[in-house]
C-alpha positions as CSV (number, residue, x, y, z in Angstrom):
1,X,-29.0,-1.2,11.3
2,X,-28.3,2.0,13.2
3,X,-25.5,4.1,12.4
4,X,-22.9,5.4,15.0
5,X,-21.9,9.0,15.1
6,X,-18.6,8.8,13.6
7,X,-15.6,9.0,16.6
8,X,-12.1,9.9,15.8
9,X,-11.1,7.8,19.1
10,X,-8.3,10.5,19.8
11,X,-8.6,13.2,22.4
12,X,-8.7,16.1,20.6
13,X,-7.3,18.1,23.0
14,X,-4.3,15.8,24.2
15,X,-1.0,17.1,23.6
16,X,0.3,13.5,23.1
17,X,-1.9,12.0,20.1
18,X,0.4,8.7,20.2
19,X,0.0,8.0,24.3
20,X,-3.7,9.2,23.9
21,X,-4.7,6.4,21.1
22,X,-7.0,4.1,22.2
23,X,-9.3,1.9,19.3
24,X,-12.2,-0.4,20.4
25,X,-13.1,-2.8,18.5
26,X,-16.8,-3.6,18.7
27,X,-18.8,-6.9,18.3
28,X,-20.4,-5.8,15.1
29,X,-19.0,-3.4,13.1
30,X,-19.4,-2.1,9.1
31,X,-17.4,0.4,8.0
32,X,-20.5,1.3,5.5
33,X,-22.8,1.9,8.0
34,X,-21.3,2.8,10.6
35,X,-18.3,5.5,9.0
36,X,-19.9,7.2,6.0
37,X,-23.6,6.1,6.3
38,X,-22.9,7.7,9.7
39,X,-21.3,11.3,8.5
40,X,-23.8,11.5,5.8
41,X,-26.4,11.3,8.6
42,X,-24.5,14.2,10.5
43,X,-22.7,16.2,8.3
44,X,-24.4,15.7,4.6
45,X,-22.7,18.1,2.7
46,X,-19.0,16.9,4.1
47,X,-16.6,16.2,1.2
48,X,-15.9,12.6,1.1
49,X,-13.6,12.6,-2.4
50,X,-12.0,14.8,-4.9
51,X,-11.4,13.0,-8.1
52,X,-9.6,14.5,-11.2
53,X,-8.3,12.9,-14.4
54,X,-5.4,13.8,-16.6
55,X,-7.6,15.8,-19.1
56,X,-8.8,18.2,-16.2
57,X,-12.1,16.7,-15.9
58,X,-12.7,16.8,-12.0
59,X,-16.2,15.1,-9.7
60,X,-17.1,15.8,-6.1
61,X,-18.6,13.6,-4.5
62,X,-20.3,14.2,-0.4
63,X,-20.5,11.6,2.1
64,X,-24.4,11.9,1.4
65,X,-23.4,11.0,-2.1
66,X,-21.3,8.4,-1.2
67,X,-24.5,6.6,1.1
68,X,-26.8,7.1,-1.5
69,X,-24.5,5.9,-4.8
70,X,-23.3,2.8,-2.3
71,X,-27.1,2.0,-1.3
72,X,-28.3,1.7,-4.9
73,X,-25.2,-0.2,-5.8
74,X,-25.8,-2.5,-2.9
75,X,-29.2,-3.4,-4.4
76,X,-27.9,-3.5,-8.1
77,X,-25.8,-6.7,-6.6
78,X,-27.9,-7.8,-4.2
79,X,-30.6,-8.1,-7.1
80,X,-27.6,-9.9,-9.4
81,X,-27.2,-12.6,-6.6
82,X,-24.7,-11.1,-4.3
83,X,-24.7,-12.0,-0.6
84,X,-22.7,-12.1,2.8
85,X,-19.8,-14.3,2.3
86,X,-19.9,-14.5,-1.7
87,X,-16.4,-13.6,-3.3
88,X,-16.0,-10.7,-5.8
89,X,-12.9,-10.0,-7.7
90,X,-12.7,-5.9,-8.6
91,X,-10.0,-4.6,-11.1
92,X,-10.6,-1.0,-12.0
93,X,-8.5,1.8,-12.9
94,X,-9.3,5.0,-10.3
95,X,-12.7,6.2,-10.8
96,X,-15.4,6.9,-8.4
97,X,-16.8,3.4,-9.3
98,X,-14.6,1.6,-7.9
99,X,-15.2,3.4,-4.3
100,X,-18.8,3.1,-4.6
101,X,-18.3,-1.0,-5.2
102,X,-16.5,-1.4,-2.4
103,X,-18.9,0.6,-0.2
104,X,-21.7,-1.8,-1.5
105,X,-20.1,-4.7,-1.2
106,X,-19.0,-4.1,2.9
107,X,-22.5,-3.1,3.0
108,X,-23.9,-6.2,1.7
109,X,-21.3,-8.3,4.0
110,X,-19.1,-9.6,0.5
111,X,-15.7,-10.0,0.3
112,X,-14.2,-7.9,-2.2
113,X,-10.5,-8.5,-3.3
114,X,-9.2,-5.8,-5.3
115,X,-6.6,-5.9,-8.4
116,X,-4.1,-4.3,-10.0
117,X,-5.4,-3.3,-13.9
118,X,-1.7,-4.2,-14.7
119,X,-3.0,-7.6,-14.2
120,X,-2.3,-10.1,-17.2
121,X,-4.5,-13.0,-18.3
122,X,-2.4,-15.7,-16.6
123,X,-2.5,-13.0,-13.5
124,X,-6.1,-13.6,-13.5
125,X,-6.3,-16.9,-14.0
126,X,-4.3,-17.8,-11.3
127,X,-6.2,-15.7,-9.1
128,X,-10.1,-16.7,-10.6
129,X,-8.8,-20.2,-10.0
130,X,-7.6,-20.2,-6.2
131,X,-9.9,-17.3,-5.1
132,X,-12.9,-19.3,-5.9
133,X,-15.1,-15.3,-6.8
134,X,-18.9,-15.5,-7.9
135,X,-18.3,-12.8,-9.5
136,X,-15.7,-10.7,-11.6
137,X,-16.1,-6.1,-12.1
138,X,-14.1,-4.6,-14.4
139,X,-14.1,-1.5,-17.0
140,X,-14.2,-2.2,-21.1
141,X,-10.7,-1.7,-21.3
142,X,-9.5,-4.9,-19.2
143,X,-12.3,-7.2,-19.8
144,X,-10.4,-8.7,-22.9
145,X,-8.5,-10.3,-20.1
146,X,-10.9,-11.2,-17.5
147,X,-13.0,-13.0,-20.6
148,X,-10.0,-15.1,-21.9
149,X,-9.1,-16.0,-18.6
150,X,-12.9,-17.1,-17.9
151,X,-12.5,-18.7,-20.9
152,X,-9.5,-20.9,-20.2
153,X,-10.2,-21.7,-16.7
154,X,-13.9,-23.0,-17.6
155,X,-14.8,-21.0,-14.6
156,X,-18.6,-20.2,-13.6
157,X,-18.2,-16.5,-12.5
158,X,-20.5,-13.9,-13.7
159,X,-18.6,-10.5,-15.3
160,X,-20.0,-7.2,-14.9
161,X,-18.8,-4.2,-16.6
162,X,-19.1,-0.6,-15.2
163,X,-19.2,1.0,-18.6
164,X,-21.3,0.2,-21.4
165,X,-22.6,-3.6,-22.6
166,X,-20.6,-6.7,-23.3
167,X,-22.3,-9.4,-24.9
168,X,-23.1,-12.6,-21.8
169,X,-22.2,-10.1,-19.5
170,X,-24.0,-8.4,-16.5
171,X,-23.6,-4.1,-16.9
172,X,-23.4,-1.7,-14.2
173,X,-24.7,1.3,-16.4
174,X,-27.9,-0.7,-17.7
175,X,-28.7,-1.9,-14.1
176,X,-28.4,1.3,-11.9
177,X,-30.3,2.8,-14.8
178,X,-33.3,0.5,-13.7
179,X,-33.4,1.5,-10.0
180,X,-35.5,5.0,-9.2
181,X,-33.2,7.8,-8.7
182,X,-34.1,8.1,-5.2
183,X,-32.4,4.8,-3.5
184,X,-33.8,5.7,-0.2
185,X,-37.6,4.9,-1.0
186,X,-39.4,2.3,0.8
187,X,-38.7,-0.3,-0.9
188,X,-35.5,0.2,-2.7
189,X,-33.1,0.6,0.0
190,X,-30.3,-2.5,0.3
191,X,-30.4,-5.0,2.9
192,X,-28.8,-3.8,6.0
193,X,-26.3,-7.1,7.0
194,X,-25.0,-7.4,9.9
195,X,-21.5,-7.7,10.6
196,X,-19.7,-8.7,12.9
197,X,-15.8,-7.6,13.4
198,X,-14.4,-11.1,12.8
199,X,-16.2,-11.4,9.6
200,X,-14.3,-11.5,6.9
201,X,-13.9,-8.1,5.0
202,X,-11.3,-8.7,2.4
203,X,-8.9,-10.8,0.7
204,X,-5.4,-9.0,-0.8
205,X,-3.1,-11.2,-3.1
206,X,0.5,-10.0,-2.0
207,X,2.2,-8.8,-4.0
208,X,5.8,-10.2,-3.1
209,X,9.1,-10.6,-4.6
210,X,9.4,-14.1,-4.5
211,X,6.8,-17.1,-5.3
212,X,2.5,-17.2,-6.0
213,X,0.7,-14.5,-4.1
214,X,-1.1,-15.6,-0.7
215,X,-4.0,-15.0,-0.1
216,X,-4.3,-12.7,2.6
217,X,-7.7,-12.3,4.8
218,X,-8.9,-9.3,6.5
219,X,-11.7,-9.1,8.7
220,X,-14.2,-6.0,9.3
221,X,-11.9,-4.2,12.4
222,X,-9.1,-4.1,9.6
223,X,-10.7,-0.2,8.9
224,X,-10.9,0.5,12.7
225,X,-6.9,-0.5,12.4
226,X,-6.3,2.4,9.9
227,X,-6.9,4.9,12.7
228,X,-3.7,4.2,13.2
229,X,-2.3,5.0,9.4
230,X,-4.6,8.1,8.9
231,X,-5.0,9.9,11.9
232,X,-1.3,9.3,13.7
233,X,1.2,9.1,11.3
234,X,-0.7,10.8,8.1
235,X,-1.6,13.4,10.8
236,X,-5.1,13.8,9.4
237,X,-7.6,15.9,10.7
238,X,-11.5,16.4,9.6
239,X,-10.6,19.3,7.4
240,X,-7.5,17.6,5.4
241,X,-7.6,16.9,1.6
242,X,-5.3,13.8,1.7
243,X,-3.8,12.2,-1.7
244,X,-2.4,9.2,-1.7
245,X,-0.8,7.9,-5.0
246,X,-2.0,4.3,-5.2
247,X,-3.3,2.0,-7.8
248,X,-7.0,0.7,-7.0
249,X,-5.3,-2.8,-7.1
250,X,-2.6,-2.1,-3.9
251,X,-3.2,-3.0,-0.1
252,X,-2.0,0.7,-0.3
253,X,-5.3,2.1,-1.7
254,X,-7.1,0.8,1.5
255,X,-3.8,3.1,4.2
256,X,-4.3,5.7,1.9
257,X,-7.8,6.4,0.2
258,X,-10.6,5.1,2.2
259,X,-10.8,3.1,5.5
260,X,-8.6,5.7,7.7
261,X,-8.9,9.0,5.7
262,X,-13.0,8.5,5.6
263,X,-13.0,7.2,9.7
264,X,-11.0,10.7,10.3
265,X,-13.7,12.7,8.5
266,X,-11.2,13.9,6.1
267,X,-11.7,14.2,1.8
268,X,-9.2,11.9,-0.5
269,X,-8.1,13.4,-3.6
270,X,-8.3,10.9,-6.6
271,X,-5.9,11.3,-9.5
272,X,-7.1,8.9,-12.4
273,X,-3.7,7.9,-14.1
274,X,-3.9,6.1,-17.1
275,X,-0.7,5.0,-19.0
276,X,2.6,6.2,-18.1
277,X,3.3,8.0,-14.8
278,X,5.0,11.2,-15.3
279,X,6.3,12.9,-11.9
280,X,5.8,16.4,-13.2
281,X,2.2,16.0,-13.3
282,X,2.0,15.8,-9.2
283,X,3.2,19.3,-7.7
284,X,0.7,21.1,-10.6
285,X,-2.0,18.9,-8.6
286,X,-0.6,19.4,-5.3
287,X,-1.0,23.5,-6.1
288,X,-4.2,24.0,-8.2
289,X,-6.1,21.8,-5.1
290,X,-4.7,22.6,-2.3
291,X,-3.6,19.1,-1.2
292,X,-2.9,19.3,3.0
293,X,-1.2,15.8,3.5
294,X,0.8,13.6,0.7
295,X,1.8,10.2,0.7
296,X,3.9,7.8,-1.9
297,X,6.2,5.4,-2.2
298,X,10.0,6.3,-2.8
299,X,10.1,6.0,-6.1
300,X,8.5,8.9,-6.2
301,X,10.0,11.0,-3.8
302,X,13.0,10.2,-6.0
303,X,11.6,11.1,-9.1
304,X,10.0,14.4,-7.2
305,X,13.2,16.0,-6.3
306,X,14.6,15.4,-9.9
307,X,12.2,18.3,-10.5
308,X,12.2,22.0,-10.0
309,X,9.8,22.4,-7.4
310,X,10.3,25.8,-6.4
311,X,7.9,27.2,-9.3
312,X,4.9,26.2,-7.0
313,X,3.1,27.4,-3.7
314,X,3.0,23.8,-2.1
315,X,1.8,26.2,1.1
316,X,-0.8,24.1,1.5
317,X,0.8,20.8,1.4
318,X,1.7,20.4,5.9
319,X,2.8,16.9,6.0
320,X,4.1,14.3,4.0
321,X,4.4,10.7,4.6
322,X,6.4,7.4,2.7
323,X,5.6,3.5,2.9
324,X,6.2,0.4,0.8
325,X,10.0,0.3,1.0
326,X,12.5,2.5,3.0
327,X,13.6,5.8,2.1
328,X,16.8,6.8,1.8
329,X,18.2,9.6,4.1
330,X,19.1,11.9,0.8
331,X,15.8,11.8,-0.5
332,X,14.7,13.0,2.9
333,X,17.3,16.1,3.0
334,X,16.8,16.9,-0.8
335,X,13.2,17.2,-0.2
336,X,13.4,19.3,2.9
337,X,15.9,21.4,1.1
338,X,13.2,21.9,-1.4
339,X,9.7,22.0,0.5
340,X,10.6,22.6,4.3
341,X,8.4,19.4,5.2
342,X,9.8,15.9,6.6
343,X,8.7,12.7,4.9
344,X,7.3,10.4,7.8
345,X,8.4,7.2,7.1
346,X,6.1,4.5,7.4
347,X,6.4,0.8,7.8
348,X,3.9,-2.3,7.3
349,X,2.7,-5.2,4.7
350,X,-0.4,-6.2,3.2
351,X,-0.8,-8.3,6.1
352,X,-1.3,-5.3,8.2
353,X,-1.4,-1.6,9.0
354,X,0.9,0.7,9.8
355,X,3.1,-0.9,12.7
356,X,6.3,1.1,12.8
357,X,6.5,4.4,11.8
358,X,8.0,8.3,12.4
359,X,4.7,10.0,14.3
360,X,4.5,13.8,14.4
361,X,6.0,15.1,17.8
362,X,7.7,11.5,18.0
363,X,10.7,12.0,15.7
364,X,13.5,10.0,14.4
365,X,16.6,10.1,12.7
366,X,16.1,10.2,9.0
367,X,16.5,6.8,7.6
368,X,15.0,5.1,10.3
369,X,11.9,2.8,10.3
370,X,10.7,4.8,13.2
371,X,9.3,3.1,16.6
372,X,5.6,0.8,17.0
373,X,2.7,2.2,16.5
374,X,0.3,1.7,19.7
375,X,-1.3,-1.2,20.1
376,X,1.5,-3.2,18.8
377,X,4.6,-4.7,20.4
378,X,7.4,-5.8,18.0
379,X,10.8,-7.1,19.0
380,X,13.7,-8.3,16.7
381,X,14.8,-11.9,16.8
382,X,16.9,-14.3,16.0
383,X,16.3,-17.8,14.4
384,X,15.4,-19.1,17.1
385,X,13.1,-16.7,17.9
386,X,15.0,-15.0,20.9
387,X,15.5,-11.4,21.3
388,X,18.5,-9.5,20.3
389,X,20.6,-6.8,21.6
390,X,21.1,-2.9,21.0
391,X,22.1,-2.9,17.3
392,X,21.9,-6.2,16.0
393,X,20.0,-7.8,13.3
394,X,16.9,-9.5,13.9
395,X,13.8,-10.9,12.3
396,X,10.8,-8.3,12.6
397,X,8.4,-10.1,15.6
398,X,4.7,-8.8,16.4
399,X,3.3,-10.0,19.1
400,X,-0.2,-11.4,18.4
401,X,-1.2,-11.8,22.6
402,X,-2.7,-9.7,22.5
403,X,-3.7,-9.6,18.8
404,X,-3.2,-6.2,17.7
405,X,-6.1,-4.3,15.5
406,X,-5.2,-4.6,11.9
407,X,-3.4,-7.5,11.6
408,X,-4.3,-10.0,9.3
409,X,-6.5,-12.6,10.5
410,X,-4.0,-15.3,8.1
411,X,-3.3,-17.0,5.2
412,X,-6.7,-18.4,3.1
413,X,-5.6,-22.4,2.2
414,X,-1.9,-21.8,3.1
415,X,-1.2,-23.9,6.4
416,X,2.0,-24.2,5.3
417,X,2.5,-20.2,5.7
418,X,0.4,-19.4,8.1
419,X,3.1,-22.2,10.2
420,X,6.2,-20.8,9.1
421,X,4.9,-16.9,9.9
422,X,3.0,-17.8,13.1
423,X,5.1,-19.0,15.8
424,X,4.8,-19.3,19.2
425,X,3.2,-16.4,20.2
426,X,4.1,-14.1,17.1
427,X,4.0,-13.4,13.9
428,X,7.1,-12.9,11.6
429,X,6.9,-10.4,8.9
430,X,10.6,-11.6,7.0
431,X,12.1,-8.3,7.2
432,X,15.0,-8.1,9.2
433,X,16.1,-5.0,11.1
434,X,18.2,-4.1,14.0
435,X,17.1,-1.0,17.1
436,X,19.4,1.4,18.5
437,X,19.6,2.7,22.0
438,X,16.5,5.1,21.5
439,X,14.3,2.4,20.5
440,X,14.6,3.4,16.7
441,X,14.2,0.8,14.0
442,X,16.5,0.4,10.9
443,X,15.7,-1.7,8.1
444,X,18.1,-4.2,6.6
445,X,16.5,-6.4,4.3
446,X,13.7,-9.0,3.2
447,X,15.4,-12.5,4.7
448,X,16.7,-13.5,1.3
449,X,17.7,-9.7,0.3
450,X,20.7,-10.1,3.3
451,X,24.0,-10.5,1.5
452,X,26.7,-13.0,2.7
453,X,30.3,-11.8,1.2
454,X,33.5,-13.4,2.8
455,X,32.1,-13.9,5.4
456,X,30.2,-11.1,6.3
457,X,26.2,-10.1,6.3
458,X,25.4,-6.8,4.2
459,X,22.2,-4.9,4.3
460,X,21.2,-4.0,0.4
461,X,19.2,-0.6,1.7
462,X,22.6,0.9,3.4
463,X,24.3,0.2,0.0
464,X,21.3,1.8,-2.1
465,X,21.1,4.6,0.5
466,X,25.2,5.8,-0.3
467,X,24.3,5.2,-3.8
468,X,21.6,7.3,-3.7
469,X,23.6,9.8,-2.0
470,X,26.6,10.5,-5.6
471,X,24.5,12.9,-7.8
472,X,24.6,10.4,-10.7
473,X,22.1,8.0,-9.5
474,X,18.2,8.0,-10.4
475,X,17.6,4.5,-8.4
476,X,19.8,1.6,-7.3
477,X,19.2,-1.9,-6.3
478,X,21.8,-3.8,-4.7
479,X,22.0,-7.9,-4.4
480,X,24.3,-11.1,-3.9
481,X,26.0,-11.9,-6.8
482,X,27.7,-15.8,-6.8
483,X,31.2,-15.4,-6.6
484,X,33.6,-18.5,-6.3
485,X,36.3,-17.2,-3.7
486,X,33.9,-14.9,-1.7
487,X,30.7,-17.0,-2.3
488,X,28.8,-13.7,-3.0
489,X,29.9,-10.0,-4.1
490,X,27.9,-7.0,-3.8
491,X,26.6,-5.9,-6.9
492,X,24.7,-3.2,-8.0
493,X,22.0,-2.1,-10.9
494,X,21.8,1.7,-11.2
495,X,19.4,3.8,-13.3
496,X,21.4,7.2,-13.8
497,X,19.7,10.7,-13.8
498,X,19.4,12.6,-16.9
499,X,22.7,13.8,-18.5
500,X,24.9,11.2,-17.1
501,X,26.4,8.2,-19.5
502,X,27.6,5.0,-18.1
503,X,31.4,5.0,-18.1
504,X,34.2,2.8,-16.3
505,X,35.8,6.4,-14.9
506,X,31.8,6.1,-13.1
507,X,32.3,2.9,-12.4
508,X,34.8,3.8,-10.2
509,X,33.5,7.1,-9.0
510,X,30.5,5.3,-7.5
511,X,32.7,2.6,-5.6
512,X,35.3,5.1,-4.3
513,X,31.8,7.3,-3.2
514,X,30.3,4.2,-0.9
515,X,33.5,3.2,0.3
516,X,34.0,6.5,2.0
517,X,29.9,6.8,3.2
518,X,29.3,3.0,4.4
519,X,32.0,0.5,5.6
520,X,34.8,-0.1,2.7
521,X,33.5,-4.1,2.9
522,X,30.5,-2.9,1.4
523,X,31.2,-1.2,-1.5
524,X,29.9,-3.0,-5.0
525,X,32.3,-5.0,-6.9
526,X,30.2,-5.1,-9.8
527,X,28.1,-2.5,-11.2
528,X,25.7,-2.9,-14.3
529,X,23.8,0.4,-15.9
530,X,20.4,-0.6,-16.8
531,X,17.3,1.5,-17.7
532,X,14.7,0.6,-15.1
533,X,14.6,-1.8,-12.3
534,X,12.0,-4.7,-12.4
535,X,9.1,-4.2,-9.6
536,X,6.0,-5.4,-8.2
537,X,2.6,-3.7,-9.2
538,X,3.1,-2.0,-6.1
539,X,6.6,-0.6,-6.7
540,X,8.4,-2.3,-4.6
541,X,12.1,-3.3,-6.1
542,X,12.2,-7.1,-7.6
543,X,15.4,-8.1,-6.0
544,X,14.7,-11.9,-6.5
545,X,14.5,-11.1,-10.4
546,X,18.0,-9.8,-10.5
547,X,19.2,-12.2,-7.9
548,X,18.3,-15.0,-10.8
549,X,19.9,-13.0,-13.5
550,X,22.8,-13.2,-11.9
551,X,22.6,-16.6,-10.8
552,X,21.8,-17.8,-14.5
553,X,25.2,-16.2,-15.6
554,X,27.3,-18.9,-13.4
555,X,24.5,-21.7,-13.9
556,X,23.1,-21.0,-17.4
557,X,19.8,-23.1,-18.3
């Protein structure tokens, strides 16, 4: 299969990168071939990744590297059975393995389906079970858990392992050991498949807050979709060394570490995390190697400006970016107090790209979602799926006529879903916002986040955001809780900042504080101190959790 010179799609020279997008989606398409086969063909020495772990210990790897680790690894699987179509389940932590894998696998035509290492046994299971993979990766320290869930299910999947030998099991190591060191000879090099666009590329499980994961199917333009995430709103450029804090397992590994950041010609940086996070490892990183562009989710940003960030030279760092839930308008300030750079907000789902967002020289008003992203029309609706006015709440609508590049193509084995998100024309996301007179959009709420109190509807993210705002709070999550005279009160959970003690004199402090910054209707009635909040693998607040805790209270089991 030839390869394609690799093209940006953005006029370099237009002074309006947002009006100047324009993506074409071919008939065929690999994003092996035809993205970093294709720079290693014109620029071999082009750094492709960074990666460094927490003992120091850093690898380099080009885009030549990349084609000719990704070529043997294609013919590694390809020998072990692995074909177009075939299903393979991949749960490592962050090491270059996991990169190379993919690579092989888009290049053989597979469908990969990443996974979180967080992952338990009956995470697995339920996955291995519905997900129907021929085959299972993983590292030595997770494949306990894939082997008990093998195990129990009475599945027929072949494991590998990428370091070392397991006993039944296939090993990465012991197989790339037997293939020449030069992948490229006659003889050695993998199949080339060919793909076409609407082949299936990959299968996420969502992470929600509520319910089973779906199943949620990609398709090979999903990369060409990312131009979008990596080259508008994360601003990259050929030159950038862009780090995206993301767990392997995440939809968010593919916006921020390989489909748009590789198609823009610019290097990832990989930090290998193992364990606990600790904030105060990141602006060290961010210093010693010279990150250009940053991107994580808000718990971070809020853990970031805890810090003292003034004892580094961030000059480097140009543009920072946020996804996976909104970001409160404080965090924003604090951090432009303390780094001179906006965070870009970002919005989008597994099921897609980036759809809304805050584009460079298209700016918002902190705390806004932002406006589409080209290529997609969105509206807000109502129940019955008609438009609403200037400022009023909605259900997020995208438009799939035409479809725009990067949505998902649907649900795998989920009619029921795909009916109740696809309708008539659009799909609905279940996020609710409302749009201002500029266009702007402004986040509310999943549809079962919206709280109903005497009568009226209250946003939880306006709640967190004046929360967020009284120096005494770390995080806050805000949800309905069953009240019999006002069938719901606001409460909130709140994890304090160091060097503050839960107290009623707070208590008090914090409701007076979002009386004064939101309407008084919204303040919380109750307010519980708790050491962490419950979320998803991918960090996204667990709402629904404390929505039952406080529903068990008036309805115990």
């Amino acid at each position: 299969m030839p390869t394609r010179s690799p093209d940006t799609t953005l006029d370099p020279k237009s002074k309006d990168r947002y009006s100047s997008l324009s993506i074409n989606v071919p008939g065929f398409y690999n994003f092996g071939y035809d993205v970093v086969d294709a720079w290693a063909a014109k620029e071999p020495e082009k750094p492709a990744m960074l990666w460094v772990n927490q003992q120091g210990e850093t690898r380099r790897y080009s885009f030549w590297d990349m084609k000719i680790e990704s070529d043997r690894a294609a013919r590694l699987l390809q020998d072990c059975g692995i074909s177009k179509g075939d299903r393979v389940f991949i749960m490592l932590p962050r090491i270059p393995e996991w990169w190379v894998l993919i690579l092989a696998l888009i290049k053989l035509g597979a469908v990969y389906t990443p996974a979180p290492t967080m992952l338990t046994t009956h995470d697995i299971s339920y996955r291995l079970r519905i997900g129907r993979f021929v085959l299972v990766i993983t590292d030595p320290d997770n494949a306990h858990k894939v082997q008990e869930a093998v195990r129990e299910g009475s599945f027929k999947t072949k494991c590998m392992v990428v370091d070392g030998e397991m006993p039944g099991w296939l090993s990465y190591p012991r197989e790339r050991a037997s293939r020449t060191s030069h992948p490229t000879e006659a003889g050695n090099t993998p199949l080339q498949v060919m793909t076409k666009s609407s082949d299936p590329l990959v299968i996420f499980f969502t992470s929600g807050t509520t319910g089973n994961p779906k199943m949620v199917l990609h398709d090979h333009s999903y990369p060409l979709g990312h131009i979008v995430t990596a080259q508008l709103w994360q601003d990259l450029r050929a030159s950038d060394l862009h780090f995206t804090i993301s767990d392997t397992g995440w939809a968010k590994s593919a916006w921020g570490n390989l489909f748009g950041q590789w198609i823009a010609g610019a290097a990832i940086f990989v930090y290998d995390i193992r364990g606990k996070f600790d904030p105060a490892d990141i602006p060290p990183l961010l210093e010693k190697y010279a990150i250009t562009t940053f991107c994580c989710p808000p718990t971070i940003y809020r853990m970031l400006i805890l810090l003292d960030l003034s004892q580094y030279n961030l000059s480097w760092l140009r543009h920072c970016v946020s996804a996976g839930e909104p970001l409160n308008p404080e965090v924003i300030r604090i951090w432009k107090e303390k780094t001179g750079l906006v965070i870009y907000e970002g919005y989008g789902q597994t099921e897609t790209v980036l759809c809304i967002g805050a584009f460079p020289g298209r700016e918002c008003p902190p705390g806004s979602m932002g406006k589409p992203a080209p290529g997609w029309h969105i509206e807000l609706h109502d129940k019955d799926g008609r438009p609403v006015g200037v400022n009023r709440e909605g259900r997020i609508a995208i438009s799939i006529d035409p479809r725009p590049v990067g949505l998902f193509s649907g649900y795998i084995e989920n009619e029921a879903a795909n009916r109740k998100s696809f309708v008539n024309g659009w799909y609905y996301t279940d996020d609710k916002a409302a749009k201002d007179k500029d266009g702007n959009f402004w986040f509310i709420g999943r549809d079962d986040d919206v709280i109903k109190a005497s009568g009226y509807r209250i946003g939880p993210f306006e709640v967190e955001s004046a929360l967020l705002e009284h120096p005494a709070v770390a995080e806050a999550a805000v949800v309905g809780s069953p009240d019999p005279i006002r069938g719901q009160i606001v409460k909130a959970f709140i994890v304090l900042r160091p060097g503050f003690m839960p107290s009623g004199q707070l208590v008090a402090g914090l409701q007076e504080h979002v009386k004064k910054v939101t309407a008084p209707y919204k303040y919380p009635r109750a307010i519980e101190f708790i050491d962490s909040l419950p979320k998803t693998y991918s960090g996204k607040i667990r709402r629904n959790e404390l929505r039952e805790r406080e529903a068990k209270k008036v309805t115990p089991d």
